[in-house]
C-alpha positions as CSV (number, residue, x, y, z in Angstrom):
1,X,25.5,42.9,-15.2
2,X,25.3,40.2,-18.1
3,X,23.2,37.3,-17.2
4,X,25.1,33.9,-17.3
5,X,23.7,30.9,-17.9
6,X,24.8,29.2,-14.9
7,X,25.4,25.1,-14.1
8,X,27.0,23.0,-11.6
9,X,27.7,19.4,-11.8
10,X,28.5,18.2,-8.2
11,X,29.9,14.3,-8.2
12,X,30.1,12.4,-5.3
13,X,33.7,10.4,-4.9
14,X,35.5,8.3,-2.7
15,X,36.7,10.7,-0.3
16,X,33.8,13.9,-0.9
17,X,32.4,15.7,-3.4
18,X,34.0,17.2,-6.3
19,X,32.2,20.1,-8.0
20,X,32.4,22.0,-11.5
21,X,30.9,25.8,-12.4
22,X,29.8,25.9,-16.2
23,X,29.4,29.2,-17.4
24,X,27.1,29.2,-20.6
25,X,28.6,26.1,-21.0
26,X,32.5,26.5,-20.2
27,X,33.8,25.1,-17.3
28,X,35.1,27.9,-14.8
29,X,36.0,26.3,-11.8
30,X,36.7,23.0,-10.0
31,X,35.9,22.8,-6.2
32,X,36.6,20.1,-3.8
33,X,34.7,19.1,-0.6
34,X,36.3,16.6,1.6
35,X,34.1,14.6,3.6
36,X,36.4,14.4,6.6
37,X,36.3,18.0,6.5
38,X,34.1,18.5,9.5
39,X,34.8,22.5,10.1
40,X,33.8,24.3,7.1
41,X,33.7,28.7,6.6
42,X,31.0,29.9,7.8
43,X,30.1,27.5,10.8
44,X,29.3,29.1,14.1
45,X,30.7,27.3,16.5
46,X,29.8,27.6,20.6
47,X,33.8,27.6,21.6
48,X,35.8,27.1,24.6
49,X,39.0,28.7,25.7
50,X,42.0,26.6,25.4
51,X,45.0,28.2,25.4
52,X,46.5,31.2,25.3
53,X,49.5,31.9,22.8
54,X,51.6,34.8,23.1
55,X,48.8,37.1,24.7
56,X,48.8,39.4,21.7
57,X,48.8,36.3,18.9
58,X,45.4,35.1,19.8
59,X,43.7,31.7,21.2
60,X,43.3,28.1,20.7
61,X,40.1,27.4,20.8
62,X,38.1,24.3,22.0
63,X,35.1,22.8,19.5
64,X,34.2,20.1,20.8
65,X,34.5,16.2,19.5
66,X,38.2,16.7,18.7
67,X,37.8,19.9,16.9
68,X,39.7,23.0,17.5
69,X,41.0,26.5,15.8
70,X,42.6,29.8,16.5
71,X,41.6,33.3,17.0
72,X,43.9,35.9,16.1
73,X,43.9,39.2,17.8
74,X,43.0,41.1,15.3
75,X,39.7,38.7,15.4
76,X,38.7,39.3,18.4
77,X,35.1,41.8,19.0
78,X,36.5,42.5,22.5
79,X,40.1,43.6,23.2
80,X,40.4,40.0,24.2
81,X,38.6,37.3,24.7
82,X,37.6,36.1,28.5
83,X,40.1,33.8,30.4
84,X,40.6,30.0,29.5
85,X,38.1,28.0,29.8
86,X,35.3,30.6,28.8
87,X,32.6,30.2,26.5
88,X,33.1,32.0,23.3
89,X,30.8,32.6,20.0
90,X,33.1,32.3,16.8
91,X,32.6,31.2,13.3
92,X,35.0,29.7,11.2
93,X,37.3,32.2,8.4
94,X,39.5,29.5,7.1
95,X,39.2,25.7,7.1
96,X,41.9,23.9,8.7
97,X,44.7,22.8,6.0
98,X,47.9,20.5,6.3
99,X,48.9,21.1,10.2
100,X,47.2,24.8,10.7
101,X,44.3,24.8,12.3
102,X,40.9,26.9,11.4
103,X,40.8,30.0,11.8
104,X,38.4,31.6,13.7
105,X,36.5,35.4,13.9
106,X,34.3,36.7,16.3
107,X,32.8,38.7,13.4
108,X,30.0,36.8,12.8
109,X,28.2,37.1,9.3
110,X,24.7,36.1,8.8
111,X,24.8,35.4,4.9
112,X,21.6,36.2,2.7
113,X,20.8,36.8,-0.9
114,X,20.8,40.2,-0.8
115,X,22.1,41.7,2.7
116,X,24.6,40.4,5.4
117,X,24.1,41.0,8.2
118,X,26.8,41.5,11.0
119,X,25.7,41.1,15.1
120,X,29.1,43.1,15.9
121,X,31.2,44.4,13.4
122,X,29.5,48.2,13.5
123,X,30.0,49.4,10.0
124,X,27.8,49.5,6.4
125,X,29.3,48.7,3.3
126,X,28.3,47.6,-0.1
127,X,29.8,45.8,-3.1
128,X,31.9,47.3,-5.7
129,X,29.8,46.0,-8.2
130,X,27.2,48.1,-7.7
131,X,27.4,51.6,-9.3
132,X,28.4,54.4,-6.8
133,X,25.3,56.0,-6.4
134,X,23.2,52.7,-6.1
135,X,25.5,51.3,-3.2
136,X,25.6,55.0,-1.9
137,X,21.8,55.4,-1.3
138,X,21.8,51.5,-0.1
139,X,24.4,52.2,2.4
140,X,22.2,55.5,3.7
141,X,19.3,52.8,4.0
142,X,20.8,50.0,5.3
143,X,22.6,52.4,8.1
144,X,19.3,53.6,9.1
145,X,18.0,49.7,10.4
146,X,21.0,48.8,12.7
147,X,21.6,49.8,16.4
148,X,24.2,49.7,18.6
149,X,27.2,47.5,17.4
150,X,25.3,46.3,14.3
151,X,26.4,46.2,10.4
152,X,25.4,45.2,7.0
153,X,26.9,44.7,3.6
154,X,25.0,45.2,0.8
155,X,25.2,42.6,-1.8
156,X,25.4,42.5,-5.5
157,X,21.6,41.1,-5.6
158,X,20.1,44.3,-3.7
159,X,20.5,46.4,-6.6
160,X,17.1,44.2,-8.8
161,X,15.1,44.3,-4.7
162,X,12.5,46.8,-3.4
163,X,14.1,48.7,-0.1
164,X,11.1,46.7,2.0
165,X,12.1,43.1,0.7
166,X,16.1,44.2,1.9
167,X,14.6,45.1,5.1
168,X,12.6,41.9,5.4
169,X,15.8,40.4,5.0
170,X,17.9,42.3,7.5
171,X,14.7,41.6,9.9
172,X,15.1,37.9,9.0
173,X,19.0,37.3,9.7
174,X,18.6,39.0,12.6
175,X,15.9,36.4,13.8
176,X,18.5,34.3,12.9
177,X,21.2,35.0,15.1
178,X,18.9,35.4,18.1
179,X,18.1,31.5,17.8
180,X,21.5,31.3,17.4
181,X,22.6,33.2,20.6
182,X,19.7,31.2,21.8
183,X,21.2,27.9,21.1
184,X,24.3,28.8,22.4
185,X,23.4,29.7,26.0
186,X,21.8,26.5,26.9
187,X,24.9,24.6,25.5
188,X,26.3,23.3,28.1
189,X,29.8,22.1,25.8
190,X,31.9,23.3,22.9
191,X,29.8,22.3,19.7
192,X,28.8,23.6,16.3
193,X,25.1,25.5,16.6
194,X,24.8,26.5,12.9
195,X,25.8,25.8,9.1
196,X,24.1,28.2,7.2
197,X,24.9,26.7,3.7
198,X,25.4,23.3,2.6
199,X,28.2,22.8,-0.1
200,X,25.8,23.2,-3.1
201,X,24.1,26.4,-1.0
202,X,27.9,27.8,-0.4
203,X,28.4,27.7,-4.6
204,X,25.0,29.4,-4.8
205,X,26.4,32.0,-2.8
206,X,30.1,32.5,-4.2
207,X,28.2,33.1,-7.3
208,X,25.6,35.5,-6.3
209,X,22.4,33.9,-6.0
210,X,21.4,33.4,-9.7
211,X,18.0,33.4,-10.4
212,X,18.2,30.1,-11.7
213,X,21.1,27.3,-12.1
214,X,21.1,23.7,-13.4
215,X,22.8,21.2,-11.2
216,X,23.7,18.0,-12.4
217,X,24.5,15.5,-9.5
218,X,25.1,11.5,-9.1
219,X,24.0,11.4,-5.9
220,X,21.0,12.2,-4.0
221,X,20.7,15.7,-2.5
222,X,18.5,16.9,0.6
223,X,15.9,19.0,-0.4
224,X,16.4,21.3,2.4
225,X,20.4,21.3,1.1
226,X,18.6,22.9,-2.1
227,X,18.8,26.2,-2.8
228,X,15.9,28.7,-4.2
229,X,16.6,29.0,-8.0
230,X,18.1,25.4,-8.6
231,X,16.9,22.8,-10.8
232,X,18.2,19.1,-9.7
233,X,18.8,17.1,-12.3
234,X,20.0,13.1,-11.2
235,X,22.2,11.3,-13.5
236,X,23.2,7.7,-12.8
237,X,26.6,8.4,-13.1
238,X,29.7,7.0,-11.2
239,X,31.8,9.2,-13.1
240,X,30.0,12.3,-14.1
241,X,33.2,14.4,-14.8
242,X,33.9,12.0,-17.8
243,X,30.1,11.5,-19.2
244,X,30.7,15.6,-19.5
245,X,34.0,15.6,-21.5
246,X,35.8,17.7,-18.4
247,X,37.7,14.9,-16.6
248,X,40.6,15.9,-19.2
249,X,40.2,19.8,-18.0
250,X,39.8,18.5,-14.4
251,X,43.3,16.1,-15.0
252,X,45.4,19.2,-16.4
253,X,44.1,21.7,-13.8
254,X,46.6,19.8,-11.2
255,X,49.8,20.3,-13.6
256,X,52.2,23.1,-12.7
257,X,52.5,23.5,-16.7
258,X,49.7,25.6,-18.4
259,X,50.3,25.6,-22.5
260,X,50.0,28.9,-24.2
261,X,50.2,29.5,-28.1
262,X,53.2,29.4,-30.1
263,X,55.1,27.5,-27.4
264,X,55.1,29.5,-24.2
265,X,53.5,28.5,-21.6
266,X,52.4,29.4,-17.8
267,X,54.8,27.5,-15.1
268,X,52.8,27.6,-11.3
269,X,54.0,26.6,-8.3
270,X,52.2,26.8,-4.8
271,X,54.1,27.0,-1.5
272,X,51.8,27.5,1.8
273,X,52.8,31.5,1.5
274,X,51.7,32.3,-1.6
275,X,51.0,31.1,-5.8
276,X,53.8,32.3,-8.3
277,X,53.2,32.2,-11.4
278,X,56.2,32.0,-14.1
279,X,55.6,33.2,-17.8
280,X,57.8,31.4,-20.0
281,X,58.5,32.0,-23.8
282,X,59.4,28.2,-23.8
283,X,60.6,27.4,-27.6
284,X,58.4,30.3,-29.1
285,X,61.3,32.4,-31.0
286,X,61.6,36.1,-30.3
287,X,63.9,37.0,-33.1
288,X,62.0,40.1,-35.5
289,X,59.9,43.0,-33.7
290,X,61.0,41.5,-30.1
291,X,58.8,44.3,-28.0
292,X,55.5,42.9,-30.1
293,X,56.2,39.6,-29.7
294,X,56.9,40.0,-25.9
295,X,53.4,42.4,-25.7
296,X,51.2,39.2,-27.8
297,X,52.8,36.3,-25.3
298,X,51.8,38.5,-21.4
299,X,48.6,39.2,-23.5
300,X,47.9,35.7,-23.9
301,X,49.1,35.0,-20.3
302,X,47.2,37.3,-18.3
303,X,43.9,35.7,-20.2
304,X,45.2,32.7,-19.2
305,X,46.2,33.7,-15.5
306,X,42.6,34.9,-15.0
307,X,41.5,31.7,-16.2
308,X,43.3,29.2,-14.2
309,X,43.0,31.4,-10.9
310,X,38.8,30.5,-11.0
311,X,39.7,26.9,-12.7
312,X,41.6,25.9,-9.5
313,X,40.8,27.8,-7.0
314,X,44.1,30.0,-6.2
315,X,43.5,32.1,-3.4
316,X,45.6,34.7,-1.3
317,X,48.6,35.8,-2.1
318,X,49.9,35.4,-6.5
319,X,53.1,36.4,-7.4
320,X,53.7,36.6,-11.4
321,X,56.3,36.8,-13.2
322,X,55.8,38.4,-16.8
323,X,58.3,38.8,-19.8
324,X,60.1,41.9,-19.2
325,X,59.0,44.9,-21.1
326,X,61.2,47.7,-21.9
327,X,58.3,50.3,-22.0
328,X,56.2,52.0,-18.8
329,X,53.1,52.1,-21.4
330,X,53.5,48.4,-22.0
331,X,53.6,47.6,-18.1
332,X,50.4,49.9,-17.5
333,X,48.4,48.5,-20.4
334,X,49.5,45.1,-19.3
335,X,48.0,45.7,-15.9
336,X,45.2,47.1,-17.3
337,X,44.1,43.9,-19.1
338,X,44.8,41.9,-16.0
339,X,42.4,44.1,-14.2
340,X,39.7,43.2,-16.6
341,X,40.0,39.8,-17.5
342,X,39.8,39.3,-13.3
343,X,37.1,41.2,-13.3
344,X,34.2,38.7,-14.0
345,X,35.6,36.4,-11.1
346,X,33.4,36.2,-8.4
347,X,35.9,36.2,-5.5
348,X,37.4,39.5,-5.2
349,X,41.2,40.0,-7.6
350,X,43.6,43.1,-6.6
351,X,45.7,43.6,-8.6
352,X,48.3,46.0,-6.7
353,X,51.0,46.4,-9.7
354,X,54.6,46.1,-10.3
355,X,57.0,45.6,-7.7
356,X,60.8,47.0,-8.1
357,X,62.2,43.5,-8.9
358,X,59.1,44.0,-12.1
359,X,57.0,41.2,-10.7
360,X,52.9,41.2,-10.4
361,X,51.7,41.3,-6.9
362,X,47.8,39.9,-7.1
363,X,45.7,39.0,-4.6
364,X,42.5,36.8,-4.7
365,X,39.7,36.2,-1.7
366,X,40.2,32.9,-0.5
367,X,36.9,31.1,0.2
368,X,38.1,27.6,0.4
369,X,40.4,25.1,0.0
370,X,40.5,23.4,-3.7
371,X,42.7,21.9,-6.1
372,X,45.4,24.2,-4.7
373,X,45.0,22.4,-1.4
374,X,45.1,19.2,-2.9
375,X,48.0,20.1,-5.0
376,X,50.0,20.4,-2.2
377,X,48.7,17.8,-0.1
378,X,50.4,15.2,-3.1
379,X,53.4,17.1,-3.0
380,X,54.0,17.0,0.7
381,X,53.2,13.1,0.7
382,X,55.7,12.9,-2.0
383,X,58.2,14.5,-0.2
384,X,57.1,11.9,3.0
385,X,57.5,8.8,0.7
């Protein structure tokens, strides 16, 4: 795997924190951290029955201080959960957005640098990015540590690590959620017993640990909040976006209009469902050699597509809608490059094909709410106006 050069620039505004992902000195993503946001992925929360919604849906569940969120079935470690008004270990999946609430697991994962571990979820797995032999014999290793209902995945990371320092690890998260299980049973109310990562610690993660990142703040962080590998750099900056020339990139990444060369351009609308994404020849002319023409403009728009889904964030479900081509070869070769231009994003891209209408069904790991969130948060109060 190439080595990036890897910097964040976090700056504190009025209602969080806004942050920005330089890749050898490109901006690759925007992220956005409300303040008020008080349930975040990740947290494991001590829960409390609430109520139960159509028995084989799932649960609301009770977080104390106001909070709540739901656990769906298919969630659930147990066929069910115990009846309302029992005590429950969850952690949050998804952070509550417009009127949904957060969703909830019981399969809690204890994140590290190199190993996750997982109290109940039973299986081993590794990530595709290593090669198959590599995550093969990790697997075999890892598999060997766990007892009864345990589980690990093997991260990226584990491939550079001695077998003993994964082990430590393992050992480590494990400690982990004992203090955690610990916590929990002398709670005597719903409440949050652990954040694993802060928001800078959470980026860390998304990206894999690096080594070593630069990150450029206007405001003071913890140094507990600071992850191994980072170097803090303060500017006394009230806009640090602008002082870094990527205010302009942060302005546009909110438009539903993406210019592309000659003329066309990339057209994306969100609805809480899914992203579609619209390729447009605009005022580009297709007149001579029309199949090239089409070929050179979904060329330039798949780049483009894997671009703006790490710029703003897109998660779960994209729908796109290419020029038609009139060649099977020309579909394939065009799925092809979108494989591999998604392929350095950190959150996991499938791209699944062609449906029979000829539209691209993609799909992209949602770790948070972003600028797509907040995209649709200005269009509902629009609407409300």
């Amino acid at each position: 795997m190439v080595q990036l050069d890897l910097s964040i620039a976090l700056e504190k505004h009025l209602e969080g924190v806004r942050a920005a992902v330089f890749e050898n000195g490109r901006v690759v993503s925007f992220y956005l951290q409300n303040d008020a946001a008080d349930l975040r992925i990740g947290d494991i929360f001590l829960g409390r029955i609430s109520e139960d919604r159509l028995s084989q849906v799932g649960w609301f569940v009770d977080l104390g201080e106001g909070r709540s969120g739901f656990l769906p079935h298919n969630r659930c470690v147990k066929h069910r959960p115990e009846d309302k008004g029992a005590f429950i270990l969850v952690q949050v999946d998804k952070e509550p957005w417009n009127q949904k609430e957060a969703e909830l697991t019981e399969h809690v994962q204890m994140k590290g640098k190199t190993i996750i571990y997982l109290p109940y979820s039973g299986y081993v797995a590794g990530s595709q990015r290593l090669p198959e032999q590599v995550r093969d014999s990790l697997k075999r290793a890892a598999a060997a540590w766990c007892v009864d209902n345990e589980g690990v995945i093997v991260r990226t990371a584990a491939a550079k690590q001695q077998l003993q320092t994964l082990r430590q690890e393992f050992l480590n998260l494990k400690d982990q959620w004992r203090n955690v299980e610990k916590a929990a049973s002398s709670a005597t109310q719903p409440k949050r017993i652990c954040r694993q990562l802060s928001f800078l610690g959470e980026l860390f993660n998304e990206h894999h640990f690096p080594e070593h990142c630069t990150v450029l703040t206007n405001f003071l962080i913890a140094q507990n909040e600071i992850p191994e590998g980072a170097s803090v750099r303060h500017l006394a900056e009230t806009n640090l976006f602008r002082s870094l020339n990527i205010e302009s990139i942060y302005t546009h990444a909110f438009a539903s209009k993406v210019a592309l060369e000659s003329g066309a351009s990339l057209v994306i609308d969100y609805t809480e469902a899914l992203t579609t994404i619209d390729v447009n020849s605009g005022s580009m002319k297709i007149q001579k050699n029309r199949d090239e023409a089409i070929r050179r403009i979904n060329r330039n728009a798949a780049r483009e597509i894997a671009r703006q889904l790490r710029l703003r964030q897109i998660g779960g479900i994209i729908i796109i809608d290419f020029l038609r081509m009139n060649h099977e070869s020309d579909r394939q070769a065009l799925l092809q490059q979108l494989i591999h231009e998604t392929k350095p994003d950190p959150n996991h891209v499938q791209v699944y094909g062609f449906t029979r209408v000829g539209l691209v069904e993609v799909t992209r790991k949602r770790q948070s709410w972003g600028i797509q969130n907040q995209v649709m948060s200005m269009m509902k109060n629009a609407a409300h106006r």
